[in-house]
C-alpha positions as CSV (number, residue, x, y, z in Angstrom):
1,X,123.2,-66.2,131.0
2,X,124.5,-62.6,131.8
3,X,122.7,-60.1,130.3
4,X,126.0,-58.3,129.7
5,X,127.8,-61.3,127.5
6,X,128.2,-60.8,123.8
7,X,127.9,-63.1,121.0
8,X,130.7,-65.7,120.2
9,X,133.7,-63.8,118.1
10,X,132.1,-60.4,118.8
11,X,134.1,-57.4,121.4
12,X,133.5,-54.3,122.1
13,X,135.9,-51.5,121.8
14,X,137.3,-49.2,124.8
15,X,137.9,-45.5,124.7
16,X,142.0,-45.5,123.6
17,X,142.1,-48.5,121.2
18,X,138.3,-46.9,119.2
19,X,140.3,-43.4,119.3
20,X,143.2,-45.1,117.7
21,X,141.0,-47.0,115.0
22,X,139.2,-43.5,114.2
23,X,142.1,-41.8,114.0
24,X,143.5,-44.4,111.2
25,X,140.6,-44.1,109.5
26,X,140.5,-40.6,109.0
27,X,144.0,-41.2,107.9
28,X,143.5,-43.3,105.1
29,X,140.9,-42.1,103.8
30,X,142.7,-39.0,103.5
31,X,145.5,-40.8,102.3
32,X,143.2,-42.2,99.6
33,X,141.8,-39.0,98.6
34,X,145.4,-37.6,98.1
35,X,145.3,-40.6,94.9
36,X,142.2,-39.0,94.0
37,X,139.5,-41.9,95.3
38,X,136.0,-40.5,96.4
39,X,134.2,-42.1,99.2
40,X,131.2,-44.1,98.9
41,X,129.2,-45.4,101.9
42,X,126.7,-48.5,100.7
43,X,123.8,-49.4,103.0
44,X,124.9,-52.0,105.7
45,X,122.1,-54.4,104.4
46,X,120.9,-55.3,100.8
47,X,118.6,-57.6,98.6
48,X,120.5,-60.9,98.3
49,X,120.9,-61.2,94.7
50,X,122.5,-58.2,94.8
51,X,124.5,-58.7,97.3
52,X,126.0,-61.8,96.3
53,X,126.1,-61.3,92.6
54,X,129.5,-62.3,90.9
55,X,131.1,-63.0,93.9
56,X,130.6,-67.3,94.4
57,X,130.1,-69.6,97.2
58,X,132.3,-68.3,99.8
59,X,130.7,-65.0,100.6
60,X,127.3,-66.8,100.7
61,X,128.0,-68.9,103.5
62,X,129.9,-65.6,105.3
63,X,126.8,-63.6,104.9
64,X,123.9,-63.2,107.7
65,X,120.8,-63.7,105.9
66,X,117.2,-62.0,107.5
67,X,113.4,-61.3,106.0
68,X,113.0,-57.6,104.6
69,X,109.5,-56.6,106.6
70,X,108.8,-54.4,104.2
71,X,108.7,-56.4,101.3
72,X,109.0,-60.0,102.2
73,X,112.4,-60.4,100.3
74,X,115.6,-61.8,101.5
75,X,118.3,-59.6,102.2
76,X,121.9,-60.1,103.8
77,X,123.9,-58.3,106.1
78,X,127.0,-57.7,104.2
79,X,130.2,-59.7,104.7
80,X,132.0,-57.2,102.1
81,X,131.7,-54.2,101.0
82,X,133.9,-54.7,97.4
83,X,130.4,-56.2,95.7
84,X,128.4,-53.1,96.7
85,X,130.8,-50.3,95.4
86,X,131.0,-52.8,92.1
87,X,127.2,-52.4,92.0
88,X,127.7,-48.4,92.6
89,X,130.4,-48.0,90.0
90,X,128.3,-50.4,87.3
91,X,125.2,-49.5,87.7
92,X,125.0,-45.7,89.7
93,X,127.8,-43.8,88.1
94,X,127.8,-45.9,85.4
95,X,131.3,-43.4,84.0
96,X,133.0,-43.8,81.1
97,X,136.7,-44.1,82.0
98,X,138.5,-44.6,84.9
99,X,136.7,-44.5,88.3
100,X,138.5,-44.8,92.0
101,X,136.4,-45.3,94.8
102,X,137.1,-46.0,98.4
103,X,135.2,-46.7,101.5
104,X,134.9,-47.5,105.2
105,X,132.1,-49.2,106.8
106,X,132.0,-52.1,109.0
107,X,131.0,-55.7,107.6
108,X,129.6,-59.2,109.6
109,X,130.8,-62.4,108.8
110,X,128.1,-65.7,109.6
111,X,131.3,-67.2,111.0
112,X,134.8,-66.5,111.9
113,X,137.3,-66.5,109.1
114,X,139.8,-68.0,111.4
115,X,140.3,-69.6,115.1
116,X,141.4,-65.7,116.0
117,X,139.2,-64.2,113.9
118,X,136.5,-61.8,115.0
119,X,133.2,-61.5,113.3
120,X,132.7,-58.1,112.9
121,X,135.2,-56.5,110.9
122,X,136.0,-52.1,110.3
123,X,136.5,-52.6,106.2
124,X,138.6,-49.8,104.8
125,X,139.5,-50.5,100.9
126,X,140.3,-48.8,98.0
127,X,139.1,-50.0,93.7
128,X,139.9,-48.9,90.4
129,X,137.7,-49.6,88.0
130,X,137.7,-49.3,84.1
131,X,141.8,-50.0,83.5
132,X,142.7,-53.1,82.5
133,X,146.2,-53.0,82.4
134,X,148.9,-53.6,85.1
135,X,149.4,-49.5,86.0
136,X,146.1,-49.7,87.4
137,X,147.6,-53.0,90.4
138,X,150.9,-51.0,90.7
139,X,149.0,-48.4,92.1
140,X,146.7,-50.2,94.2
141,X,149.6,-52.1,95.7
142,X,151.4,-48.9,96.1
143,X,148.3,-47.8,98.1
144,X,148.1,-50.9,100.5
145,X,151.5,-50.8,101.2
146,X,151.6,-46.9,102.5
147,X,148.6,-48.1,103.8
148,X,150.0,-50.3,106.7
149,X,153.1,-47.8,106.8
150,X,150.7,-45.0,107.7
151,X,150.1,-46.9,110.9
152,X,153.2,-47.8,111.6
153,X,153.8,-51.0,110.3
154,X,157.6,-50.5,109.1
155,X,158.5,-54.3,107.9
156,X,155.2,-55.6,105.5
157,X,155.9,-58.3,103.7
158,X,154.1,-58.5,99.9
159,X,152.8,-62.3,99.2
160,X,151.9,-62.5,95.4
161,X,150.1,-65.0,93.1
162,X,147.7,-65.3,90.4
163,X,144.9,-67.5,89.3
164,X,145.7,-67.4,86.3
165,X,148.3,-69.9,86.3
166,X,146.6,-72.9,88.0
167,X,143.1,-71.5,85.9
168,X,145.2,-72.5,82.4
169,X,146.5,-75.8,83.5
170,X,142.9,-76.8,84.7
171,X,141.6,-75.8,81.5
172,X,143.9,-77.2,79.6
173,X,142.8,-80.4,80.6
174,X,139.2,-81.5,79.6
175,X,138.6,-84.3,82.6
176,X,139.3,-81.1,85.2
177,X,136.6,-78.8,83.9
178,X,134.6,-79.5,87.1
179,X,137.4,-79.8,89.0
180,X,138.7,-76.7,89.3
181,X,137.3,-76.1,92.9
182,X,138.9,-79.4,94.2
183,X,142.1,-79.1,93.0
184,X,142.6,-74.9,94.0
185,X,141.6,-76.6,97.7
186,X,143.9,-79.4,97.1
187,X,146.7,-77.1,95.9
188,X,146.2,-74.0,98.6
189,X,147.0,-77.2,101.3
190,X,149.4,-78.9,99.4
191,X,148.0,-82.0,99.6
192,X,150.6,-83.7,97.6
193,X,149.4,-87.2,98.4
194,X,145.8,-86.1,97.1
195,X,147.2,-84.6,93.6
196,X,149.1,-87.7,92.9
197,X,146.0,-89.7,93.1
198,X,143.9,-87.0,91.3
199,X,143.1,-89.7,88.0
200,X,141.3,-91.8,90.8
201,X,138.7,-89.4,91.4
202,X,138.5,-87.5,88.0
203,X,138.9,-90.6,85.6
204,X,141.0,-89.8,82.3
205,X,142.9,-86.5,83.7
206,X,146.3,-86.4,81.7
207,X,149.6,-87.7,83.1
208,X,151.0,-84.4,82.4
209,X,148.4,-82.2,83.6
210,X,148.8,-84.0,87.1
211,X,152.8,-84.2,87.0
212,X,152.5,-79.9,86.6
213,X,150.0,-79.5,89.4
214,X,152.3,-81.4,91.3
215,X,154.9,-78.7,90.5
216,X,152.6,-76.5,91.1
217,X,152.3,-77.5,94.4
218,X,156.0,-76.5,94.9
219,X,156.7,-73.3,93.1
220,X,156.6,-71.1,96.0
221,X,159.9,-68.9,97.5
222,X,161.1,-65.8,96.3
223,X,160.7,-63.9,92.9
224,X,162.9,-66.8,91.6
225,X,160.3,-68.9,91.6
226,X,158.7,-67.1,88.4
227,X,161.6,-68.7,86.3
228,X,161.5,-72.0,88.0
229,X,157.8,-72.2,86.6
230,X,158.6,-70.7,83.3
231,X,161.0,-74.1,83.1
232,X,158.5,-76.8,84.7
233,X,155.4,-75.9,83.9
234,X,153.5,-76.2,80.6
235,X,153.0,-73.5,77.9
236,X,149.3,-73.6,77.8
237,X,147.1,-70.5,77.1
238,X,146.9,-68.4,79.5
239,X,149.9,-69.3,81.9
240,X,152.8,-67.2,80.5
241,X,150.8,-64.0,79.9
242,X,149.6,-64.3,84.2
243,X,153.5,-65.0,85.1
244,X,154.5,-61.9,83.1
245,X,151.7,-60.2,84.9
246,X,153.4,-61.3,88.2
247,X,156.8,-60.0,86.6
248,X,155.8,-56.8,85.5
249,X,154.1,-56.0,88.9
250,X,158.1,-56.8,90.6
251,X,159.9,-54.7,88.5
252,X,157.5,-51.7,88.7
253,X,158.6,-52.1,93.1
254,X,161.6,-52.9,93.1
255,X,162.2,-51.7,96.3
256,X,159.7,-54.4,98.9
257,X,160.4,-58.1,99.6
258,X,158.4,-60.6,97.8
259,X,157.2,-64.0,98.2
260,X,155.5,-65.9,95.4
261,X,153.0,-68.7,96.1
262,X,151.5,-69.9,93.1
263,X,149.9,-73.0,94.7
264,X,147.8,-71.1,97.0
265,X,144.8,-69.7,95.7
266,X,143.0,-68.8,99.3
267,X,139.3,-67.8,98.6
268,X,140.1,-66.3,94.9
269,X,140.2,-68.9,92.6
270,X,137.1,-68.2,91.6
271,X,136.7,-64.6,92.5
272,X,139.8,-63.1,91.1
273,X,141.1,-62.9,87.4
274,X,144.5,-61.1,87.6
275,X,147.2,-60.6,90.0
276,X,146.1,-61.0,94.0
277,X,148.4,-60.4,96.9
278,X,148.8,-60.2,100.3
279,X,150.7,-58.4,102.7
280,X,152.3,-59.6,106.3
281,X,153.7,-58.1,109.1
282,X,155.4,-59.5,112.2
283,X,152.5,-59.6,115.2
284,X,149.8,-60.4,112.9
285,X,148.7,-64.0,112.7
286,X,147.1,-63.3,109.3
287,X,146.8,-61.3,106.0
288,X,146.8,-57.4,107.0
289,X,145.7,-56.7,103.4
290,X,144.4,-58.9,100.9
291,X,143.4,-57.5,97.5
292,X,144.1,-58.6,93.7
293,X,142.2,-58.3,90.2
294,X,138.6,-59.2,89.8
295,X,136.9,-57.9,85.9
296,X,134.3,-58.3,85.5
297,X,132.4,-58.3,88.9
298,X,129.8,-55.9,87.5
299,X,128.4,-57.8,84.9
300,X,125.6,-58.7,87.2
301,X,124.5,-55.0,87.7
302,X,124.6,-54.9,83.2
303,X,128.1,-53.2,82.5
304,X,131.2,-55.5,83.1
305,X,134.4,-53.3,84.3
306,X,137.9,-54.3,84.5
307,X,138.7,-53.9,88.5
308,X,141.4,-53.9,91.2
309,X,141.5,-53.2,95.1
310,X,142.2,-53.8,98.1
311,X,140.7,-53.9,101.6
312,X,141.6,-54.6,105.2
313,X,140.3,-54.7,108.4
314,X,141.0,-51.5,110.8
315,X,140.4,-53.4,114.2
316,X,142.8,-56.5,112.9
317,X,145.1,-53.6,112.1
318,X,144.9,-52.1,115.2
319,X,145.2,-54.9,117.3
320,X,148.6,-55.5,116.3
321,X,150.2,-52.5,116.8
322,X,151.8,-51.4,120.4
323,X,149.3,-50.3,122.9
324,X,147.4,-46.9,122.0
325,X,149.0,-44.3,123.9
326,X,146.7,-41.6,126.1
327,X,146.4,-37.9,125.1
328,X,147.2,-35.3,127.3
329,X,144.7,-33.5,128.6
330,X,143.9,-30.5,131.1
331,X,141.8,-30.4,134.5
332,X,139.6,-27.5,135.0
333,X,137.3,-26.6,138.2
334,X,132.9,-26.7,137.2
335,X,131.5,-23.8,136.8
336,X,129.3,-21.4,134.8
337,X,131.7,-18.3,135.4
338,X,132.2,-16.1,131.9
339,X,135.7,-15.9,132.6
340,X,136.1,-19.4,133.0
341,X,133.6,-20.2,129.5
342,X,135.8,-18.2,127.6
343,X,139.2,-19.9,129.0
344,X,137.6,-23.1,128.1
345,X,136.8,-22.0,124.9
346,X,140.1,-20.6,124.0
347,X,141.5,-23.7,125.2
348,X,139.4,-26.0,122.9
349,X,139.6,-23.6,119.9
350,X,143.3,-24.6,119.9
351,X,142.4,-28.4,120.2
352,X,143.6,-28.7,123.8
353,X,141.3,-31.4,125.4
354,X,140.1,-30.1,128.8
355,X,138.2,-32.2,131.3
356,X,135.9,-30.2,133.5
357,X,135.8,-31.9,137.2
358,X,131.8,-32.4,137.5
359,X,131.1,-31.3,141.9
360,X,131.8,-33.9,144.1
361,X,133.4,-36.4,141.9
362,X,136.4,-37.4,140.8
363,X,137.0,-38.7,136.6
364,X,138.3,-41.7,136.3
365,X,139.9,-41.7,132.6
366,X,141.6,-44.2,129.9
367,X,141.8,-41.9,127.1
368,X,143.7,-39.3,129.1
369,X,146.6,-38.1,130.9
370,X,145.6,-35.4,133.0
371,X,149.3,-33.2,133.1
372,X,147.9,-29.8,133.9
373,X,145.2,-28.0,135.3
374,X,143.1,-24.4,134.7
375,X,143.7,-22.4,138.0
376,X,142.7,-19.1,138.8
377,X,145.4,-17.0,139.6
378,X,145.5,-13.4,140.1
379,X,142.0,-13.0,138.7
380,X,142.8,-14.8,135.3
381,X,142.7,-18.5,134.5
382,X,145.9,-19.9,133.6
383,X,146.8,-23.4,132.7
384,X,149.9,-25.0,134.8
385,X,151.3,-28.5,135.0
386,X,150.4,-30.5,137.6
387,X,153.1,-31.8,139.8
């Protein structure tokens, strides 16, 4: 094997597509400090139990998994960074209040999340903690949307659910308290088949319990679908108050495009206690953003927090968009000349890029357009386009 080859689902980055992904990080992190988040940078690797804690299954199996040397503990290279700044908020700031933190670190997954997934992801996200109530989504989802705008992603489409709703009709029903794993799988797919024939494998599950999963199952559209469900499905704790969480979160945007899923739970079932969402974009096979409600996260670190965020993933982002252009930039002649330091000097000072031509060789460049050129002329250097 090629000493050169990298692992399965990893790539490396060239010089105009890694400018582009620095750039939109330094622009959303700006972005997020005009909301007023502070940045927090967690280590890349951590102690397992603290890694993992609150989160479930489905981070464990994503997470890389080595022997600390130092202390013969496991740790895990992280698959997320939303636990971490959980721990930070819970247990190292440990405010009263409301807290907004956001970060940018990159993350390794054990496996792909997808057939065109990569491995190694550039995480950027943003989390409120310590507000429980619905102002504290609107503005997270106001955030992830001029989030993809900021890189030029003009026609996002918002993708809303909430666990909420299948949670009550599960627990509604004592024969599906173990269930609740199978049937979010079973409803995410639609397996209609499968939830028909749900009192096979979980004897003595209600008639009625299975006839509203099976609504379930088709309650997705647009924002209309919020009233179909109010109609078909059961008034059991819990389900109205998470559909008029979904309701209030429409009218406080009245201005994006919806879709409303309430059968597909994804990875958050378990995870997730409020309103989650995704949003799309045409040229992206996936999820640009996925982000939702999760309270209570931080009860592993001793202080349990109401929290919502967001994250996404900065190459995935990237990838999408048209190719990154080149920056112009300006050929100069080597040399050790004072005029000529100064000129380049000047130059840079103004944040003109300027390529000096090492002797005897000739730069071969993807980042750059070379357009003009330092000449001496006269006795002064001057910069003139090249023809």
């Amino acid at each position: 094997m090629s000493n050169w080859l990298l692992p399965e689902s990893l790539a490396d980055i060239l010089p105009a597509e890694a400018r582009r992904i620095e750039e939109l990080r330094r622009n959303l992190l700006d972005l997020y400090r005009t909301y007023g988040f502070e940045l927090v940078a967690p280590p890349l690797v951590e102690y397992i139990d603290s890694l993992l804690s609150g989160t479930g299954g489905a981070l464990n199996l994503r997470t890389c998994k080595l022997i600390d040397q130092l202390s013969g503990r496991t740790m895990g290279v992280r698959a997320d960074i939303t636990p971490q700044v959980s721990r930070i908020d819970a247990h190292l700031l440990n405010r009263e209040g409301v807290t907004r933190l956001c970060y940018c670190g990159s993350v390794l997954h054990a496996r792909p999340a997808g057939l065109l997934s990569d491995r190694e992801l550039l995480q950027i996200g943003a989390e409120i903690f310590g507000h429980a109530g619905v102002e504290a989504d609107i503005q997270i989802l106001e955030l992830a949307l001029e989030s993809v705008k900021r890189a030029g992603v003009m026609t996002a489409r918002l993708d809303l659910n909430h666990p909420g709703v299948v949670r009550a009709i599960v627990e509604s029903d004592p024969a599906l308290q173990d269930a609740a794993d199978d049937i979010s799988e079973l409803l995410s797919t639609k397996d209609v088949p499968a939830l028909t024939l749900l009192a096979e494998k979980w004897p003595g599950v209600r008639q009625d319990t299975v006839q509203a999963l099976l609504n379930l199952a088709s309650l997705y559209g647009g924002i209309e679908v919020i009233a179909r469900a109010r109609k078909v499905l059961p008034a059991v704790p819990g389900l109205l108050a998470a559909l008029d969480d979904l309701e209030s979160l429409i009218r406080a945007l009245p201005t994006h495009e919806f879709s409303i899923d309430l059968a597909d739970m994804g990875s958050g079932y378990g995870y997730h206690s409020g309103v989650v969402f995704s949003i799309y974009a045409e040229g992206w096979h996936d999820a640009l953003v996925k982000g939702g409600r999760y309270d209570g996260v931080g009860k592993a670190f001793g202080r349990s927090r109401p929290a919502t965020g967001f994250s996404l993933d900065l190459r995935k982002l990237s990838s999408g968009l048209p190719p990154a252009q080149t920056a112009k930039a300006i050929r100069a002649p080597w040399g050790t000349d004072a005029a000529l330091a100064a000129a380049l000097k000047a130059l840079r000072d103004t944040g003109e890029i300027v390529v000096q031509v090492l002797p005897g060789q000739e730069h071969c460049l993807d980042e750059f357009t070379v357009n003009r050129e330092l000449v001496l002329d006269s006795g002064a250097w001057k910069v003139r386009a090249i023809q």
